[in-house]
GULUMVEX-962945 format. One record per residue: residue in three letters; z, y, x of N, C-alpha, C in turn. Coordinates in steps of 0.2 Angstrom, whole numbers, plus 5000, padded with zeros to 4 digits. Atoms other than C-alpha are relative to their C-alpha. Last residue first. Layout:
alaZYXZYXZYX...
END
This chain:
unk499750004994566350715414499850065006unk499349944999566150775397500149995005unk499750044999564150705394500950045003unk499549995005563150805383500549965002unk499949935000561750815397500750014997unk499649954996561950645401500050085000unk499350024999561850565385500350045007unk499749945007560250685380500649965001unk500150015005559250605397500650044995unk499450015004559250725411499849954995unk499849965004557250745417500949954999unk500050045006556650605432500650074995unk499450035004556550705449500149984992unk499449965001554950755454500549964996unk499349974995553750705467500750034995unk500050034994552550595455500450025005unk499650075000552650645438500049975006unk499449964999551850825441500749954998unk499350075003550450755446500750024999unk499650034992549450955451500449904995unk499449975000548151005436500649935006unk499949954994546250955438500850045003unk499950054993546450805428500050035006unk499450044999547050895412500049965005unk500050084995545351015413500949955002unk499950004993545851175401500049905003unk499750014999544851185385500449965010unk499449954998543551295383500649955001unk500249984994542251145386500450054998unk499750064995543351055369499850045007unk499050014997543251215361500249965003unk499949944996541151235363500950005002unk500250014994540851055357500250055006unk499550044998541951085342499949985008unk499249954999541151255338500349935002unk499949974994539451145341500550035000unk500050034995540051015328499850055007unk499350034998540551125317499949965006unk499549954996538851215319500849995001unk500450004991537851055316500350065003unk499650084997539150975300499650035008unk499349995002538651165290500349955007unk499849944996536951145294500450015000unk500249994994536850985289500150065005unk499450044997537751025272500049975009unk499849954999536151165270500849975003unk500149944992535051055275500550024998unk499950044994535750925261499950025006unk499250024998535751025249500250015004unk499949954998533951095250500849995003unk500449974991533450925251500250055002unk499750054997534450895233499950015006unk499449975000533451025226500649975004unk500149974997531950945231500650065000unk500150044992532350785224500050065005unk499450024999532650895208500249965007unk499549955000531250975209500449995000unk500149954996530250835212500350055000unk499950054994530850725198500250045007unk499149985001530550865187500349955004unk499849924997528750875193500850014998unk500150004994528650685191500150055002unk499150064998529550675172499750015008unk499549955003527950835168500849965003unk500049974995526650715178500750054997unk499850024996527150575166499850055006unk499150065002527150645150500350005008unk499749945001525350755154500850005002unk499749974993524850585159500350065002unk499650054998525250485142500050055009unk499450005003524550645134500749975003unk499949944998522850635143500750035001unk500050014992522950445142500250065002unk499350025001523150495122500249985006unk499749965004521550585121500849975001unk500249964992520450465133500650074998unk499550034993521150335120500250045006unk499150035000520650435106500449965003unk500149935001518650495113501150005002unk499949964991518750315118500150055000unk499350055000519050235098500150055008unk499249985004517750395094500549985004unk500049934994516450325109500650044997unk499650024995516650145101500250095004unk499250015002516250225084500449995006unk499749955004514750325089500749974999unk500149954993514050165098500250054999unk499550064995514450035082500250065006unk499249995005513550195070500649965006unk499649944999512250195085500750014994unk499649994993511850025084500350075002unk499450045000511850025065500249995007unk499649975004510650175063500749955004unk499649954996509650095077500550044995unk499650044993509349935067500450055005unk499750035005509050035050500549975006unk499649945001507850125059500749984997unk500049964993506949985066500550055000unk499850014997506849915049500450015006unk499549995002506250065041500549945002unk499949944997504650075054501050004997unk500050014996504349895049500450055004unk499550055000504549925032500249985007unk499549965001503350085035500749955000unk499649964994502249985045500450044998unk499950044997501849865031500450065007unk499450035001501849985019500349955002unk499850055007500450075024500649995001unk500349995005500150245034499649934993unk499850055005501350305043499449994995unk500350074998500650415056500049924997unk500850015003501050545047499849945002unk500250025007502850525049499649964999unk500550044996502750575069500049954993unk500650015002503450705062499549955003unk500349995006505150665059499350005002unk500549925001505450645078499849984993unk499549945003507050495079499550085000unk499550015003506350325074500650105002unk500049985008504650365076500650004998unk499949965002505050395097499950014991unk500649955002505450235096500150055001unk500449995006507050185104499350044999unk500650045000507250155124499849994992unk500649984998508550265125499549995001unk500049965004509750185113499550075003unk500250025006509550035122499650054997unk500850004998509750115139499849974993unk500049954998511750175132498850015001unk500049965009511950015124499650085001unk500450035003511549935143499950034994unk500649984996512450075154499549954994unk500550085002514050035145499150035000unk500250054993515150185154499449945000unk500349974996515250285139499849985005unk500550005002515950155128499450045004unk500049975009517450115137499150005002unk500650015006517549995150499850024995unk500650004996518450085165499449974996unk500549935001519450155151499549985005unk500450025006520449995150499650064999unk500450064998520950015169499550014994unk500749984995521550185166499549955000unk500449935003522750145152499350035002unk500350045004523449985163499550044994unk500650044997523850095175499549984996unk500449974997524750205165499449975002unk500349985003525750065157499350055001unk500450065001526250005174499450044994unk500750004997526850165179499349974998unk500050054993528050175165499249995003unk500350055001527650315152500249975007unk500750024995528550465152499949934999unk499850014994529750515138499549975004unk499850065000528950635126500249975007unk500050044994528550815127500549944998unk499349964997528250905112499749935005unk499550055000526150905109500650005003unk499850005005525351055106500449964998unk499449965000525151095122500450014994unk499449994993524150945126500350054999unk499850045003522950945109500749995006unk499549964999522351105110500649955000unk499949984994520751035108500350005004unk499350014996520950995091500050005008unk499750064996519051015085500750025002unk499650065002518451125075500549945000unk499449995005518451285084500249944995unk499550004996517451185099500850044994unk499550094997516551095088500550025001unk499650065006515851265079500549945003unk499449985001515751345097500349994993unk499450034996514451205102500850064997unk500249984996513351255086500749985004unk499649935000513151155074500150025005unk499849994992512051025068500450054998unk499550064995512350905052500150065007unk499750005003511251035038500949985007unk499649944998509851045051500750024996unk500049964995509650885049500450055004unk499350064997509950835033499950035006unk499549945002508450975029500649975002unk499949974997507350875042500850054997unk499650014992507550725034500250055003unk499550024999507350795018500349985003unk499549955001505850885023500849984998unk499849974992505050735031500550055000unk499450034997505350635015500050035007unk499449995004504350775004500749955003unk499849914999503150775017500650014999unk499750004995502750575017500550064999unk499450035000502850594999500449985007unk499649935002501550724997500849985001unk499649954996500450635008500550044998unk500349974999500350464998500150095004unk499749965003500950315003499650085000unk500049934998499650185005500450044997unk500049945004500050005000500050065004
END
């Protein structure tokens, strides 16, 4: 069957009106969209390392990465996404053909759209989970670092006693340089004979 031209038309324009209906412009997104999403969030306890890691890993597979779906979706007709390449339609065989095809990309892109979603909100929640966890490491660090200053400062304290101790021992008078004064002299009274009545 031949479709006739008015009905290509009338399905180009409806393509087309969809279309232009769906785009927007990048400063629409960016108002739409939650963006703001890390300062708006209160601060949670930090994520153990592990968790983290394991967050990263799973992001090495996300949807974005997957070279094959990605060349899939590259390698469609161009019928399936230039309206006008319509006209070219011109029975009903290659329409069905056409509207399979389309039908097929719809559904891998719908799949491909959701994974990139599910990733969008993983890559959203890693951001979060890492916000967490450099927020507990910078306080970590400042605390660690307050401690350090302590610790100089207790060092410093322990390094000048010690040289005012080193310094008054060297003031003190040499006790082996002084005469024997227990070798020629006469042994001291004891306390019985001093108090003695004879």
């Amino acid at each position: 069957m031949v479709y006739e031209n008015n009905f290509i038309d009338q399905l180009k324009q409806l393509l087309s009106t969809e279309k232009k209906a769906k785009k927007r412009t990048f400063e629409q997104i960016q108002e739409e969209e939650d963006d703001d999403y890390l300062s708006n969030s209160t601060p949670k306890e930090p994520p153990e390392t592990q968790d983290l890691i394991k967050s990263l890993q799973e992001l090495e597979n996300a949807a974005s990465g997957d070279a094959a779906v990605r060349q899939k979706i590259a390698s469609l007709p161009p019928e399936v996404q230039d309206v006008s390449l319509l006209d070219k339609i011109t029975d009903k065989d290659s329409a069905d053909r056409l509207s399979k095809t389309v039908d097929e990309a719809c559904m891998l892109l719908a799949d491909y759209n959701g994974r990139l979603a599910a990733e969008l909100e993983d890559r959203k929640q890693l951001a979060r989970m890492l916000a967490d966890f450099i927020r507990s490491q910078n306080e970590i660090l400042a605390e660690k670092e307050h401690k350090l200053e302590e610790y100089k400062r207790k060092l410093a304290k322990v390094t000048q006693v010690r040289k005012e101790l080193k310094s008054h021992i060297q003031s003190l008078p040499d006790l082996s340089q002084l005469p024997n004064v227990t070798g020629g002299l006469a042994p001291l009274p004891s306390a019985g004979d001093l108090f003695s009545t004879d």
